[in-house]
FIMIDO-35294 format. One line per field, with one value per residue (C-alpha): residue number from 0; residue in one letter; x, y, z. Coordinates in steps of 0.2 Angstrom, whole numbers, plus 5000, padded with zeros to 4 digits. Layout:
<recs>
n	[NUM,...]
res	[A,...]
xx	[X,...]
yy	[Y,...]
zz	[Z,...]
</recs>
This chain:
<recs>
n	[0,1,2,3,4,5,6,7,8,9,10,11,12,13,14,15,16,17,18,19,20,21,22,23,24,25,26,27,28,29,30,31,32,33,34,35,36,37,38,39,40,41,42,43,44,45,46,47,48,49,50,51,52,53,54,55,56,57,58,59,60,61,62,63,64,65,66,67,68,69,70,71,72,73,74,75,76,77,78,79,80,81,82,83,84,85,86,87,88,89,90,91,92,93,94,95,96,97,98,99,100,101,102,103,104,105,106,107,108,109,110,111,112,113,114,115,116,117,118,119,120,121,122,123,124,125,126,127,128,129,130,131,132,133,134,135,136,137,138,139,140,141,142,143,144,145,146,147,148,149,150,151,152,153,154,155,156,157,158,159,160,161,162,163,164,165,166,167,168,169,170,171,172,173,174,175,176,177,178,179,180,181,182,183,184,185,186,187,188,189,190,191,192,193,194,195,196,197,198,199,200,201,202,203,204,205,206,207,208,209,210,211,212,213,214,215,216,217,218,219,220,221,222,223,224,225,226,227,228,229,230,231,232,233,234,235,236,237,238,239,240,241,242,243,244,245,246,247,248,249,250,251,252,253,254,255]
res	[X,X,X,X,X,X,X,X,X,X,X,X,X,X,X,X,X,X,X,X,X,X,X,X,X,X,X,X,X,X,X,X,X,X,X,X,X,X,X,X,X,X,X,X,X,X,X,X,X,X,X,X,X,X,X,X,X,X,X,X,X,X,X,X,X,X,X,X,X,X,X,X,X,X,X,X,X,X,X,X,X,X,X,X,X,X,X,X,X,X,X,X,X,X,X,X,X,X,X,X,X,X,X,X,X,X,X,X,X,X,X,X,X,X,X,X,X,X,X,X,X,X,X,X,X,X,X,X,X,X,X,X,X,X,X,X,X,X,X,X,X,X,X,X,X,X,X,X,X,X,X,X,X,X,X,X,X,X,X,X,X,X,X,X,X,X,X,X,X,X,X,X,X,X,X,X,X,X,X,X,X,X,X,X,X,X,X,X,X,X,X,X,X,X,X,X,X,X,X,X,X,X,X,X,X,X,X,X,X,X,X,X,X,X,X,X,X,X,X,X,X,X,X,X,X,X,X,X,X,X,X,X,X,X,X,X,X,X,X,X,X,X,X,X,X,X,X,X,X,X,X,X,X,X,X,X]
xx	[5000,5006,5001,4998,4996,4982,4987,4974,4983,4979,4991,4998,5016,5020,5011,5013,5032,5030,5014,5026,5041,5028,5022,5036,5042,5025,5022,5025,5019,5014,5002,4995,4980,4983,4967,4976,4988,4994,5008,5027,5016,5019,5039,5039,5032,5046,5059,5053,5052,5031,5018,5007,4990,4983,4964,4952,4944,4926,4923,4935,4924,4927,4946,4949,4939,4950,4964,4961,4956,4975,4984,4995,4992,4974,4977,4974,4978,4971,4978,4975,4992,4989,4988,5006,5009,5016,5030,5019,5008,5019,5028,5010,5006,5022,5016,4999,5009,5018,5000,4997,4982,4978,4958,4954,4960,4952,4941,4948,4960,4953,4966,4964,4968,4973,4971,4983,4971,4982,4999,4987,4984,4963,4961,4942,4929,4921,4937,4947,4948,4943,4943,4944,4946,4958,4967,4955,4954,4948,4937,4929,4922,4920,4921,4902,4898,4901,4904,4910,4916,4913,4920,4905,4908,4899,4892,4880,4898,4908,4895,4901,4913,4929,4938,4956,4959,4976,4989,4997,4991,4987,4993,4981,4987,4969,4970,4984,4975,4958,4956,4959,4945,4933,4936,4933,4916,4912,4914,4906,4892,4889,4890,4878,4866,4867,4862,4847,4840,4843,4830,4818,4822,4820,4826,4819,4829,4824,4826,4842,4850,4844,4856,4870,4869,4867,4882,4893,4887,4889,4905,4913,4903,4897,4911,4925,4930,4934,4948,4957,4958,4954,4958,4941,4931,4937,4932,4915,4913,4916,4907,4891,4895,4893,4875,4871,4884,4872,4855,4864,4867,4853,4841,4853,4852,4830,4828,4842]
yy	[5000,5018,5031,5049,5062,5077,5091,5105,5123,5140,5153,5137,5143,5140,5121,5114,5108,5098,5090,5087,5079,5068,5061,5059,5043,5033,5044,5042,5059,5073,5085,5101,5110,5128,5138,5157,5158,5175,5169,5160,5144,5145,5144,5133,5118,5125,5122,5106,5098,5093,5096,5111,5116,5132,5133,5145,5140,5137,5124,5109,5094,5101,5106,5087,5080,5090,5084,5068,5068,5077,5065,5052,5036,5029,5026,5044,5050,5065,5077,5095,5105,5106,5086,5075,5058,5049,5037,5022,5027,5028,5013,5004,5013,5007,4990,4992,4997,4981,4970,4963,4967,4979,4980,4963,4967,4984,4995,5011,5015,5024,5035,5038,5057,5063,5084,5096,5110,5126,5115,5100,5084,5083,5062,5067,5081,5070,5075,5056,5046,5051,5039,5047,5038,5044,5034,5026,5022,5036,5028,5021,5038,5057,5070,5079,5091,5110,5113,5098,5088,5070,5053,5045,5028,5021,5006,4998,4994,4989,4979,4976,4990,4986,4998,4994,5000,5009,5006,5025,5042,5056,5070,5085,5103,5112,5126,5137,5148,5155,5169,5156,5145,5161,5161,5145,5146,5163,5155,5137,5147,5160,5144,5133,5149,5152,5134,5136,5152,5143,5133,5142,5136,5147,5142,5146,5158,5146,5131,5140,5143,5125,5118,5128,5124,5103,5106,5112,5100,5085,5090,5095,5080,5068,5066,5069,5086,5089,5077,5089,5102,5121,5116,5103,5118,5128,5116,5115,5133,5137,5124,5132,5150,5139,5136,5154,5161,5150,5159,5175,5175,5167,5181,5195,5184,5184,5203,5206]
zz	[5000,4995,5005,4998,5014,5013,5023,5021,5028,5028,5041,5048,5047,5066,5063,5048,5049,5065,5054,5039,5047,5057,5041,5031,5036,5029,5016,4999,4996,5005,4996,5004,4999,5005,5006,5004,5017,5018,5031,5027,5023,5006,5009,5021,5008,4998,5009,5016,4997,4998,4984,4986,4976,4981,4980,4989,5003,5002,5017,5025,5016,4997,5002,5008,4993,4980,4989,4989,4971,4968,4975,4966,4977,4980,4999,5009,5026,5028,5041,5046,5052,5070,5069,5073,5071,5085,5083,5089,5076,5064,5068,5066,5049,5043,5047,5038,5023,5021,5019,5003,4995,5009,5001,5009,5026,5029,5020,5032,5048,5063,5073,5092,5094,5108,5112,5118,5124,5131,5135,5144,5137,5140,5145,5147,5144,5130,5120,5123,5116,5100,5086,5070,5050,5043,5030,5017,5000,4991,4979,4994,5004,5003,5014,5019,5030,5031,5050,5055,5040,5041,5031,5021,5013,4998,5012,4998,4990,5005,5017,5030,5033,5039,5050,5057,5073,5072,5089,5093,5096,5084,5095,5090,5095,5095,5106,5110,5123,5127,5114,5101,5108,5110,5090,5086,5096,5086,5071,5073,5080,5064,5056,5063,5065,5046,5044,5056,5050,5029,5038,5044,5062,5079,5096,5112,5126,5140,5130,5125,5143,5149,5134,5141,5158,5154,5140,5154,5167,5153,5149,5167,5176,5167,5157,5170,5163,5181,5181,5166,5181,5175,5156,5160,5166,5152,5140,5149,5151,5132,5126,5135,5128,5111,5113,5120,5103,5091,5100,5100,5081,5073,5082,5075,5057,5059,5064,5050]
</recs>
């Protein structure tokens, strides 16, 4: 099995060389799909000798699907730039890669990530683990979804789907402090509140504030975010401020 690895970037200057020198010991290309970075991204896939396409971005799912169908080998890991390879991992995908005929042993690999949330490893939260495909056969499955992209697989085709569990960590550096977070809320929240107002939908306040409070309690409680420490209340707090961000904007997008 050869493996072509789909890095999609944009401003990840400070991120994306740890990303590629990760990979590059199982790849057998490394292709990135840079959205408009404005940063030294460019350069640095100059420097480090990998294949880059520029495209502008217009949504994560159609960024990984035109890299996928860019790339030379059939197999795909797909990656995003704040996501590193552990050596475990590695040394398992290097396995994999040696399997003949690969087809009839799995259909996909899932990757346990593991999130590095403001210099702490989060073990709970409902962040860990975190199984994610991520290297598939790319006439096999696409990427959907526009807020939170998701691998579909052409399951009338491959019935039963078979998924090999992968051994090693995908290390995921998310979120480098709390104005980054505060960002990452706004946005997913314009997002899903575009989404709902397309619809037609409407959300009650009460309804609303009851969300929030049960989002922070699941998260801090009921999945042991309090054993994260104050990175588990931040990730519980935030997440809360999500639900009341959605509200927020989708009333400014109705009485705009």
């Amino acid at each position: 099995m050869q493996i072509s690895v789909v890095i999609i970037a944009q401003n990840e200057a400070h991120r994306l060389p740890r990303c590629i020198a990760a990979a590059k010991p199982i790849a057998n290309e490394i292709l990135i799909i840079d959205g408009g970075s404005t940063d030294n991204t460019i350069q640095i896939c100059h420097n480090l000798n990998v294949r880059l396409l520029q495209r502008p971005f217009d949504g994560f799912s159609t960024q990984k699907n035109y890299g996928n169908s860019c790339a030379t080998h059939d197999w795909i890991l797909s990656l995003d730039a704040d996501e590193v390879l552990s050596p475990e991992l590695q040394s398992e995908i290097a396995k994999l890669k040696q399997i003949a005929n690969f087809d009839t042993f799995a259909h996909a690999v899932s990757l346990n990530r593991l999130t590095n949330y403001c210099g702490h490893w989060i073990k709970h939260s409902g962040w860990f683990p975190d199984v994610k495909i991520r290297l598939f056969n790319r006439h096999q499955a696409e990427w959907q979804g526009l807020i939170h992209e998701k691998l579909v697989f052409n399951t009338q085709q491959y019935t039963p789907l078979k998924i090999h569990a992968c051994k090693g960590l995908l290390y995921h550096y998310s979120i480098e402090n709390k104005k980054m977070h505060q960002q990452r809320i706004e946005h997913y929240a314009k997002l899903k509140a575009e989404k709902l107002h397309t619809k037609g939908q409407s959300l009650n306040g009460f309804i609303v504030f009851l969300k929030a409070v049960f989002r922070f309690f699941k998260h801090f409680v009921l999945q042991l975010g309090f054993l994260d420490g104050w990175a588990g209340f931040q990730i519980a707090l935030f997440s809360a401020k999500a639900v009341l961000l959605t509200h927020t904007y989708l009333k400014s997008l109705q009485r705009s």
